[in-house]
C-alpha positions as a printed NumPy array, in Angstrom:
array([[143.892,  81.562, 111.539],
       [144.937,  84.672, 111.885],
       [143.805,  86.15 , 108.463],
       [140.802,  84.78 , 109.662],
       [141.06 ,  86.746, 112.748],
       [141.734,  89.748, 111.42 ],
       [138.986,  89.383, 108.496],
       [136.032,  89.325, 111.353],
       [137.782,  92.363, 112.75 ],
       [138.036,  94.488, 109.378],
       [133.858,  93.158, 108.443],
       [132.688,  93.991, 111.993],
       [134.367,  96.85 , 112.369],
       [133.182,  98.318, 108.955],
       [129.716,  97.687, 109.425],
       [130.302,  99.298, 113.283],
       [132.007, 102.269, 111.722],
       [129.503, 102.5  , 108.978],
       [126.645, 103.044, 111.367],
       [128.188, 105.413, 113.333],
       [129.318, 107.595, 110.625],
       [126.036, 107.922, 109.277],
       [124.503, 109.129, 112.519],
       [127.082, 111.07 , 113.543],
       [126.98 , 112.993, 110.139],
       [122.861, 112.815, 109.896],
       [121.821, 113.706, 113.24 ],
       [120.404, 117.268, 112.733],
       [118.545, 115.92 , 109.223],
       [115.626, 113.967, 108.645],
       [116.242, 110.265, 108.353],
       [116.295, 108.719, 104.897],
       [116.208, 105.411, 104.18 ],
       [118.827, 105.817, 101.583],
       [121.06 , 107.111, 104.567],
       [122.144, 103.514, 105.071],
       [123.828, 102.381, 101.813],
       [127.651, 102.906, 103.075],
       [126.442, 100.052, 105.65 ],
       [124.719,  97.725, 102.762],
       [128.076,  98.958, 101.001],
       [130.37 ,  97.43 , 103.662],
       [128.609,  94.501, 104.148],
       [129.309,  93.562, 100.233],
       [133.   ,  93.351, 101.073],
       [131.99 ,  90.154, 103.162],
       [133.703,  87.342, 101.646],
       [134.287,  83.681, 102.824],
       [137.721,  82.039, 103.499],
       [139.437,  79.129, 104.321],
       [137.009,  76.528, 105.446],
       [133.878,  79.231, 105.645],
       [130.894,  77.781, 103.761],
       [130.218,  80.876, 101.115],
       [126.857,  79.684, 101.088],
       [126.313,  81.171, 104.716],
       [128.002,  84.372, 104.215],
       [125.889,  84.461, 100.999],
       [122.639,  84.679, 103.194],
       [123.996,  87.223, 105.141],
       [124.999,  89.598, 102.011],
       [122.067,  88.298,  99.907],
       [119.546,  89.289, 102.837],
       [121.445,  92.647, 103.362],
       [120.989,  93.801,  99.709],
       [117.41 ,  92.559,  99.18 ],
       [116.627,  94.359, 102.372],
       [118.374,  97.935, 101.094],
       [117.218,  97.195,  97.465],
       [112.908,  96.067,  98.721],
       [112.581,  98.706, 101.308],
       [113.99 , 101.741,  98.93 ],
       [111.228, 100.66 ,  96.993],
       [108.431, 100.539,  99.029],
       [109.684, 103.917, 101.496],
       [111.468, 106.892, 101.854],
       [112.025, 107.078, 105.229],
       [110.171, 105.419, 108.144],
       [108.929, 107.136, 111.202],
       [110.432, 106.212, 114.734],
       [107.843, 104.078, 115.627],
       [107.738, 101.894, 112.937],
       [112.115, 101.339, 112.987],
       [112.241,  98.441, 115.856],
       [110.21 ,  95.898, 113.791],
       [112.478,  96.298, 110.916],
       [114.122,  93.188, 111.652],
       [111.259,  91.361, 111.747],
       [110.276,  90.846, 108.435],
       [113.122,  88.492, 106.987],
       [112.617,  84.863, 109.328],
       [108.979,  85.113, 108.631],
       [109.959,  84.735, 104.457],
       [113.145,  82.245, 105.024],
       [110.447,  80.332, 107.158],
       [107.807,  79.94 , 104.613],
       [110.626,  79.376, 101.698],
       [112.098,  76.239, 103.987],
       [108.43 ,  75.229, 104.333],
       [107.784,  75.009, 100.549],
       [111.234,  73.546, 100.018],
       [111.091,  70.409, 102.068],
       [107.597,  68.807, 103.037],
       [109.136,  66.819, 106.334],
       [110.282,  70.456, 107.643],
       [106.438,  71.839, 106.747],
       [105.024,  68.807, 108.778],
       [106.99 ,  69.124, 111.489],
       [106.517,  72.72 , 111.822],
       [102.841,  71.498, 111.34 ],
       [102.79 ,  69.314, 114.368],
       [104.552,  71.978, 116.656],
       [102.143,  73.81 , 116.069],
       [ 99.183,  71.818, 117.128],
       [101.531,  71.18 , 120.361],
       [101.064,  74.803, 121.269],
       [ 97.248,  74.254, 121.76 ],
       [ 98.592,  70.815, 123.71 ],
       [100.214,  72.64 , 126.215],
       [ 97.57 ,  75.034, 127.102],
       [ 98.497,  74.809, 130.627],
       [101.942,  75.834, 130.039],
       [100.673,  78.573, 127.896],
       [ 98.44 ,  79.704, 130.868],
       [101.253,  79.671, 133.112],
       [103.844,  81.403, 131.39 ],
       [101.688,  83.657, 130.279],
       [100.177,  84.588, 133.678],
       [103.802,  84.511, 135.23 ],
       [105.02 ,  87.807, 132.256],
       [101.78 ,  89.218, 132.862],
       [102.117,  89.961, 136.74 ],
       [105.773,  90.295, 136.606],
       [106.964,  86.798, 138.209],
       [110.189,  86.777, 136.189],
       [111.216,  90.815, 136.855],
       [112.354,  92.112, 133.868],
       [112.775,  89.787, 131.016],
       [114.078,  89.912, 127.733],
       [110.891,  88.154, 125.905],
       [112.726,  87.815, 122.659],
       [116.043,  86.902, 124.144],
       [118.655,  85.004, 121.675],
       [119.177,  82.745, 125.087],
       [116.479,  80.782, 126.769],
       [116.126,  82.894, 129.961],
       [113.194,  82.731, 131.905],
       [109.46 ,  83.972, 130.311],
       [111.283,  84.578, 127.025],
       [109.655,  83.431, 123.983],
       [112.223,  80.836, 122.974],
       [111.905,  79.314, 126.813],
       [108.684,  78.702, 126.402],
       [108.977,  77.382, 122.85 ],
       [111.983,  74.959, 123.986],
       [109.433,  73.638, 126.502],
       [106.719,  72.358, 123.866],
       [109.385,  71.055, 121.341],
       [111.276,  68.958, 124.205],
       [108.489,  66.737, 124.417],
       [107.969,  65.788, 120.701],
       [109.064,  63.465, 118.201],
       [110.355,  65.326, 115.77 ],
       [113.463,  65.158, 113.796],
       [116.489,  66.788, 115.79 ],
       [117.226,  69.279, 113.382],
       [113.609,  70.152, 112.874],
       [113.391,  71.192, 116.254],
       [116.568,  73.252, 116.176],
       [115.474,  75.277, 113.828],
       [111.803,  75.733, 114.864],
       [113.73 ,  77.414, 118.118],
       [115.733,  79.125, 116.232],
       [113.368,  80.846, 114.249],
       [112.266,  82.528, 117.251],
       [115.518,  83.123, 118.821],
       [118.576,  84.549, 116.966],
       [115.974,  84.295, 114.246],
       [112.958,  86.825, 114.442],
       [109.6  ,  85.08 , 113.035],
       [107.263,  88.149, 113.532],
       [107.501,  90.595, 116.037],
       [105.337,  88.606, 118.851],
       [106.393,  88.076, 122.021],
       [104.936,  85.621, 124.445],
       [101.777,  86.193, 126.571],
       [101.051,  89.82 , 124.921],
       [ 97.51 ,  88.818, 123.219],
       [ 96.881,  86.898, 127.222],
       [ 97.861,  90.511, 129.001],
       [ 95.365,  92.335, 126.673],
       [ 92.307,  89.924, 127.064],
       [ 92.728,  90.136, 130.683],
       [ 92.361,  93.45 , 130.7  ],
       [ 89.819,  93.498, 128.373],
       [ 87.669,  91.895, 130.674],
       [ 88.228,  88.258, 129.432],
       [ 88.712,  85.163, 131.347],
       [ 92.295,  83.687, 132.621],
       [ 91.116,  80.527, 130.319],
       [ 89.47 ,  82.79 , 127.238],
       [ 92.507,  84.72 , 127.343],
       [ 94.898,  81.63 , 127.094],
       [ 93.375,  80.599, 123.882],
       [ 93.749,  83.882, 122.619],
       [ 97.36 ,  83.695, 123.36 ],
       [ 97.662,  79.693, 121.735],
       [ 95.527,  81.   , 118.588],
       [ 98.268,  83.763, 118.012],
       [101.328,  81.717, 118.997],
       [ 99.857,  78.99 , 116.176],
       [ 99.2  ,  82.107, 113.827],
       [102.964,  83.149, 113.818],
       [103.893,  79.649, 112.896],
       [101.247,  78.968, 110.441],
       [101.369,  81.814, 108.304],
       [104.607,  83.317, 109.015],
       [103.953,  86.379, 106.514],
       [100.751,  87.108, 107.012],
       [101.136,  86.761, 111.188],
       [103.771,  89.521, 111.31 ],
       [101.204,  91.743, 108.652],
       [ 98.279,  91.158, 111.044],
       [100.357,  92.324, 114.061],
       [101.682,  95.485, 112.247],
       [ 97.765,  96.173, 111.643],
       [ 97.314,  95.982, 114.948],
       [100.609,  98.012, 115.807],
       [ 99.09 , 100.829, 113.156],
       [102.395, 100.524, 111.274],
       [102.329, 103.125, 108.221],
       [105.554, 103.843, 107.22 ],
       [105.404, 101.589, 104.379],
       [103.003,  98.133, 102.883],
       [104.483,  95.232, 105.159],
       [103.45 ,  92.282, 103.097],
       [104.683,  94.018,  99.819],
       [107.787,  94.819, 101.014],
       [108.16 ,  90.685, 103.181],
       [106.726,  89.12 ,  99.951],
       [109.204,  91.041,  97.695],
       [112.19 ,  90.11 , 100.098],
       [110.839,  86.765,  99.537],
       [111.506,  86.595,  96.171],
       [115.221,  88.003,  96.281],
       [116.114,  85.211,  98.935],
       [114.855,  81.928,  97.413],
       [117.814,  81.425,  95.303],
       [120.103,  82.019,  97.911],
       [118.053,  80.01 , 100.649],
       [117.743,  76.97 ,  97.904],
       [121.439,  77.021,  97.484],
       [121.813,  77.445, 101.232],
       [119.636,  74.319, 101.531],
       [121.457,  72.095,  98.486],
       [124.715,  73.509, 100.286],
       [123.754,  71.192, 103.578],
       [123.764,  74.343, 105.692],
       [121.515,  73.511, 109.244],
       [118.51 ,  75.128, 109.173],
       [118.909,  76.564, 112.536],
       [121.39 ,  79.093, 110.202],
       [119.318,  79.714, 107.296],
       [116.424,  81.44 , 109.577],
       [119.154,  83.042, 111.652],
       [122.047,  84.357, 109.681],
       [119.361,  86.652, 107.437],
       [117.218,  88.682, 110.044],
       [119.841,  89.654, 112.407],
       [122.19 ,  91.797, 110.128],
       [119.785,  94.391, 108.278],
       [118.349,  96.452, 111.125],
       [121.381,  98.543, 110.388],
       [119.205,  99.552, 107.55 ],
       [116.031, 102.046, 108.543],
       [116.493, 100.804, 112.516],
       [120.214, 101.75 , 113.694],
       [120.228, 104.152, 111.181],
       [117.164, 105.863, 111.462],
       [115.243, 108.914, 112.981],
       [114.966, 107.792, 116.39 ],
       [119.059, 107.13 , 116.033],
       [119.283, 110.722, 114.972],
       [117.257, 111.936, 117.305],
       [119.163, 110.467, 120.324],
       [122.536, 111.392, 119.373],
       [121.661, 114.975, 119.01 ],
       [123.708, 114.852, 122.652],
       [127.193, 115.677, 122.025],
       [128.013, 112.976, 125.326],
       [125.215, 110.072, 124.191],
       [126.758, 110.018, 120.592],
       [130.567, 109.792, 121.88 ],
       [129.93 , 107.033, 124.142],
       [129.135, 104.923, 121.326],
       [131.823, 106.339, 119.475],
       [134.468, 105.94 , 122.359],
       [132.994, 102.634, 123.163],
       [133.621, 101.363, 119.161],
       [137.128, 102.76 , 119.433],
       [137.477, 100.379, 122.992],
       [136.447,  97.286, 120.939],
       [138.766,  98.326, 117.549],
       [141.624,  98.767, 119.623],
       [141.205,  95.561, 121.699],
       [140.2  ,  93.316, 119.424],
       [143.591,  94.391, 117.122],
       [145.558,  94.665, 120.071],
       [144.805,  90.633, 120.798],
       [145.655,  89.28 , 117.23 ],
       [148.324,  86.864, 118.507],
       [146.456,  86.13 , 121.356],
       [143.208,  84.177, 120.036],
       [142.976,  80.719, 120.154],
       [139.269,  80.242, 118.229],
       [137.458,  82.843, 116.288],
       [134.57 ,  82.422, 119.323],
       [136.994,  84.509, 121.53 ],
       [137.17 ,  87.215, 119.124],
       [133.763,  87.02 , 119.425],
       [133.734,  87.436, 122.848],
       [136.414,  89.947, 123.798],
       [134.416,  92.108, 120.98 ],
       [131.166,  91.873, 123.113],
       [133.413,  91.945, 126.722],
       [135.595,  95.187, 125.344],
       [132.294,  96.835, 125.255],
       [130.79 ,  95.83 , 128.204],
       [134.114,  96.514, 130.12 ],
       [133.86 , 100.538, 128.065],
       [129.914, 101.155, 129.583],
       [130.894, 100.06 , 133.108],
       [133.779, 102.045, 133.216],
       [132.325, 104.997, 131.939],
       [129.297, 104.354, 134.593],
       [131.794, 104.352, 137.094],
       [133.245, 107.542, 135.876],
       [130.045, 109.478, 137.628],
       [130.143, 107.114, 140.423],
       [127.426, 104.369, 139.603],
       [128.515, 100.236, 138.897],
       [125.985,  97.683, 137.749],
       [125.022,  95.98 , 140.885],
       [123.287,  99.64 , 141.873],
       [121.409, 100.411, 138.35 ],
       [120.438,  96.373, 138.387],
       [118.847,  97.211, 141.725],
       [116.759, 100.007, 139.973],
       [115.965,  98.679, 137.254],
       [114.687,  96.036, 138.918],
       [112.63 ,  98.075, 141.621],
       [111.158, 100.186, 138.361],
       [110.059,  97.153, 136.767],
       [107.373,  96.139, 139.693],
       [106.141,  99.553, 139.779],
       [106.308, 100.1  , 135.628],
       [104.088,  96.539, 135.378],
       [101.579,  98.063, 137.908],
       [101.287, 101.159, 136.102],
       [101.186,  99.783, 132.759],
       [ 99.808,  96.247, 132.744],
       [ 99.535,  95.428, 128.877],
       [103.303,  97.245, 128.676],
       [104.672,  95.844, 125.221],
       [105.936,  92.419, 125.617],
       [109.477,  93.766, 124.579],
       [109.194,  97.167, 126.538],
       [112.43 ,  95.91 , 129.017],
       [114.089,  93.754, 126.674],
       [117.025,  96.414, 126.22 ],
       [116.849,  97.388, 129.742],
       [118.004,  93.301, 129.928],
       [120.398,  93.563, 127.404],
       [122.192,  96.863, 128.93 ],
       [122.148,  94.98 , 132.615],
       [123.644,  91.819, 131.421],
       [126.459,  94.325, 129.416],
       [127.499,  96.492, 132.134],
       [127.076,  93.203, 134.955],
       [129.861,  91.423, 132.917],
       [131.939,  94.539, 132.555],
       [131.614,  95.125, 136.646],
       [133.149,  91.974, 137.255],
       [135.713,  92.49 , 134.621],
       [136.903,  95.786, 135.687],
       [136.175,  94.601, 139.83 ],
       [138.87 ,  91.977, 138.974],
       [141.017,  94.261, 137.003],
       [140.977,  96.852, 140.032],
       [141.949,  93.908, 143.205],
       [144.955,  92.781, 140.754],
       [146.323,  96.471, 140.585],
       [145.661,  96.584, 144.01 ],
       [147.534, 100.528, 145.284],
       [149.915, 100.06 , 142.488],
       [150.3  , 103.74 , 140.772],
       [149.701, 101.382, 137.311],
       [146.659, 101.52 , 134.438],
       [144.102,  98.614, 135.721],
       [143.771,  96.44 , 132.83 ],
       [140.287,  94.375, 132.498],
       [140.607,  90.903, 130.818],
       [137.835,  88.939, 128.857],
       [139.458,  85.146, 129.154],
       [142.504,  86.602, 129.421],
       [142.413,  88.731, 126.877],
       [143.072,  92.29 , 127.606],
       [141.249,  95.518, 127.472],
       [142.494,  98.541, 126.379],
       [140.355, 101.444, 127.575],
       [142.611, 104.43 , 126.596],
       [139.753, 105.647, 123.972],
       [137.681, 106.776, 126.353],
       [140.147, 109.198, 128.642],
       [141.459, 110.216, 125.228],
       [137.267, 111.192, 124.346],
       [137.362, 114.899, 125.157],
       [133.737, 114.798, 125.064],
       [133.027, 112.147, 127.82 ],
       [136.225, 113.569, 129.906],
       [134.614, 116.755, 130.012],
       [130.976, 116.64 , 131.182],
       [130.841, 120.059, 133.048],
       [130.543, 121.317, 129.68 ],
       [127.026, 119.97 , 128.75 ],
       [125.43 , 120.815, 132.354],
       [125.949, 123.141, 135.492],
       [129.92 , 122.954, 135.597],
       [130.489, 123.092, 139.044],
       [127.76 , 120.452, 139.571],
       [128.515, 118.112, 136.607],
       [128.393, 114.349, 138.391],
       [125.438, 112.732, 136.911],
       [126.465, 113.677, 132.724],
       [127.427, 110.539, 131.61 ],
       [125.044, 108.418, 133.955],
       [121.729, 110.148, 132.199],
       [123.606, 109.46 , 128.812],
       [123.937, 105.958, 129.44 ],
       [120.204, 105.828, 130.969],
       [119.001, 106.883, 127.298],
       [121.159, 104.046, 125.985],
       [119.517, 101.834, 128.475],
       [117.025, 101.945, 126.268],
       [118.895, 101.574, 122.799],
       [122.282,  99.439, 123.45 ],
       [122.604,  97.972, 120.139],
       [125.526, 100.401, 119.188],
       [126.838,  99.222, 122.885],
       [126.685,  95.433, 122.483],
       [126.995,  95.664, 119.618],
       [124.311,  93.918, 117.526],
       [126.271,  94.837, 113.75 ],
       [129.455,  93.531, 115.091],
       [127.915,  90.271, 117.027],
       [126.07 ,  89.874, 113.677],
       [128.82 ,  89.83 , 111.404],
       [131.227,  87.71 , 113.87 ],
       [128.369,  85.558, 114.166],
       [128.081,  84.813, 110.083],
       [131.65 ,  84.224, 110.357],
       [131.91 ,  81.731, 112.672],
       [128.272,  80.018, 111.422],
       [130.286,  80.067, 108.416],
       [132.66 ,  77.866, 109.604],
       [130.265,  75.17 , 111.071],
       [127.416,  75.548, 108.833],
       [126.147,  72.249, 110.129],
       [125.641,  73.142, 113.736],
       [122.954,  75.314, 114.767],
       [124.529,  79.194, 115.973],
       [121.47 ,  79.978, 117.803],
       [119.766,  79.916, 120.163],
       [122.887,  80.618, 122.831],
       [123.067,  76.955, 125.224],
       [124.181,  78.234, 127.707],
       [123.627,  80.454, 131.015],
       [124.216,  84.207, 130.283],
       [124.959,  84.771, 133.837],
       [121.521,  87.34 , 133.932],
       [122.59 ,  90.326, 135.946],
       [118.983,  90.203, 136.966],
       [118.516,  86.601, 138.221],
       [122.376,  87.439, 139.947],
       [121.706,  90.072, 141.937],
       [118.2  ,  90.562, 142.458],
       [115.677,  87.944, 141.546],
       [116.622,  83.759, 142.263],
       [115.37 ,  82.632, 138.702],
       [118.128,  80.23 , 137.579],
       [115.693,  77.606, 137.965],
       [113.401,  78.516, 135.471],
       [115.916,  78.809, 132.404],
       [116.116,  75.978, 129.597],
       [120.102,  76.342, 128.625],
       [120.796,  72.988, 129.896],
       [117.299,  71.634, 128.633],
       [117.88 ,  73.314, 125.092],
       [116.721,  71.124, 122.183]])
């Protein structure tokens, strides 16, 4: 196991390093879409071992290089805006390619998605409750089922059908791990309310796009980038050429048994590396000497704790999870460096959110999703590092955080001249609050943080190894930093309930 071990290490890390490398060397140019090939270069290196079904780390490299190879050919670079939704153009192919494959799948996609107009009152709700805020800030595309995400309100519907078990896995996880279109709940409801419409005209509006994403998986995510004004390149040319570069590699997926849960999920979640991560707005935010050697420190935190732990692991899901805890453990600390822990930016995040929905009441369904995403991160890494500190106690010792026992080794980031030095990038007498506004930019833009290439590639790996059970959505609670500390929402989650 532990060449295994050490192989999701040496991927991860490569696609990690690749990223960085990129932006650290591009940041002053203008972004290129070409600017990405040493991370579609790494990512060929993948290979499958042991008991890992090649047919699943085939999707992953497959999608990867018909991602690099269609989008060079329909742009040359792609404008800020335009980067988020770059990972939202591979589910909606895989989707309609499983659909044409296998007839039962297509009619029980089919019947889904007449249940959508069957639970109109569901609809209503949940869409009423994102709309005025009930939830507080909520990650509407979340890979977990929290409460007023897309996939909680999709697990709701498919619980009640009769539909074949794996059928229904893989519905959810097309709009989970997976990313069929770029939609997130109750959007088209927020903007017919304010249009002037009805509470009940604007709840079909929201069913009759929740049934369009389903129905014409392509053509759904090309009507929304109309509507988004996308220009950076032709959508549908570039989804329908990706298309054809993955049905031989779905096909074989299918013939190879592989749940189907995996083939909509392994393929989206791995290319926004290419145009997104690496991109102008990337660029453009690590112009800041401090922002750009966080994530740097922060990858060198993960590297040397996830090497540091080779004879440690017991499953490749704890690499998995020390890789993601390393990281979490690296933010918090460096919060706490300026004086600041999670429980006080969870408290104002989640006093900005009631005042942002007032201001801004058709806000983008996904506008807090990373705000989410950084809370949960630096949440886990408070009580990691809160733990670490009461063990040390007043010993004159290094405090040593531990993700399931594992440890942490934090050295990169007092060896980061950079971050140990913030009077040099503001008033130096005064400089207290350097590495807080860093990390309130990457509030915004954690995926270098979390880190979504590394989670990806670990992820592949271990779907890999149990290509028959669904990888996504994640069934069980993510401990919301949110819901913990602020706002009593347990209730309304569906990790127990998960189909």
């Amino acid at each position: 196991m532990k060449e295994l071990y050490e192989k999701m290490i040496n991927e991860s890390m490569a696609a990690q390093r690749a990223d960085i490398e990129v932006i650290s060397e591009n940041r002053y140019n203008d972004f290129k879409v070409t600017d990405a090939k040493p991370y579609a270069d790494a990512v060929t290196n993948m290979k499958a071992i042991d008991n890992q079904a090649e047919s699943v780390i085939n999707l992953h490299k497959k999608s990867v290089e018909s991602h690099y190879k269609v989008l060079t050919s329909v742009a040359k670079t792609i404008r800020p805006e335009d980067d988020p939704f770059i990972e939202h153009y591979q589910t909606p192919p895989v989707l309609e390619i499983l659909c044409e494959e296998d007839k039962e799948f297509a009619d029980s996609v089919s019947k889904f998605i007449e249940a959508i107009a069957d639970n109109e009152a569901l609809i209503s709700k949940e869409s009423i409750r994102r709309y005025g805020g009930f939830y507080g800030p909520t990650c509407v595309v979340d890979f977990a089922l929290m409460p007023g995400s897309t996939s909680n309100v999709v697990n709701q519907i498919l619980a009640k059908l009769d539909l074949p078990l794996m059928h229904k896995q893989a519905i959810l996880s097309a709009k989970s791990w997976g990313m069929n279109t770029s939609y997130g709940v109750g959007d088209a409801f927020a903007n017919a309310i304010e249009d002037g419409l009805t509470a009940a005209e604007a709840t079909q509006k929201e069913i009759e796009t929740l049934q369009m994403v389903y129905r014409e998986p392509i053509e759904a995510q090309g009507t929304l980038m109309d509507d988004a004004n996308h220009s950076s390149f032709d959508v549908r040319k570039y989804m329908n050429g990706y298309k054809k570069e993955m049905e031989s590699v779905v096909k074989a997926a299918i013939d190879d048994e592989v749940h189907y849960g995996n083939i909509v999920t392994v393929p989206a979640y791995c290319v926004g590396d290419i145009g997104h991560h690496i991109g102008q707005a990337s660029y453009n935010m690590v112009k800041d000497d401090v922002t750009l050697n966080i994530i740097k420190a922060t990858a060198e935190v993960i590297d040397a704790s996830l090497r540091s732990n080779l004879d440690n692991y017991k499953s490749p899901s704890e690499v998995l999870k020390l890789a993601t805890g390393s990281s979490a453990c690296a933010t918090e600390y460096i919060l706490e460096l300026d004086g600041f822990n999670a429980p006080m930016v969870v408290d104002l995040f989640n006093k900005r959110f009631h005042n942002y929905v007032q201001q801004y009441p058709t806000r983008g369904a996904a506008a807090e999703l990373h705000n989410c995403d950084f809370m949960d991160m630096i949440y886990r890494g408070f009580l990691a590092i809160s733990d670490a500190r009461k063990a040390r106690s007043s010993e004159k010792i290094d405090f040593v955080p531990k993700i399931n026992g594992l440890a942490v080794d934090l050295s990169p980031i007092a060896e980061n001249e950079i971050i140990m030095n913030p009077q040099r990038y503001t008033y130096p007498a005064c400089a207290i609050t350097v590495r807080f506004s860093s990390l309130m930019r990457l509030a915004d833009y954690p995926c270098l943080l979390t880190s979504e290439p590394i989670t990806a590639t670990m992820m592949t790996n271990i779907i890999a190894l149990n290509k028959d059970i669904p990888g996504s959505p994640v069934k069980g609670c993510k401990n919301c930093a949110s819901a913990t500390l602020v706002d009593g929402k347990h209730e309304y989650c569906q990790w127990r309930e998960a189909v």
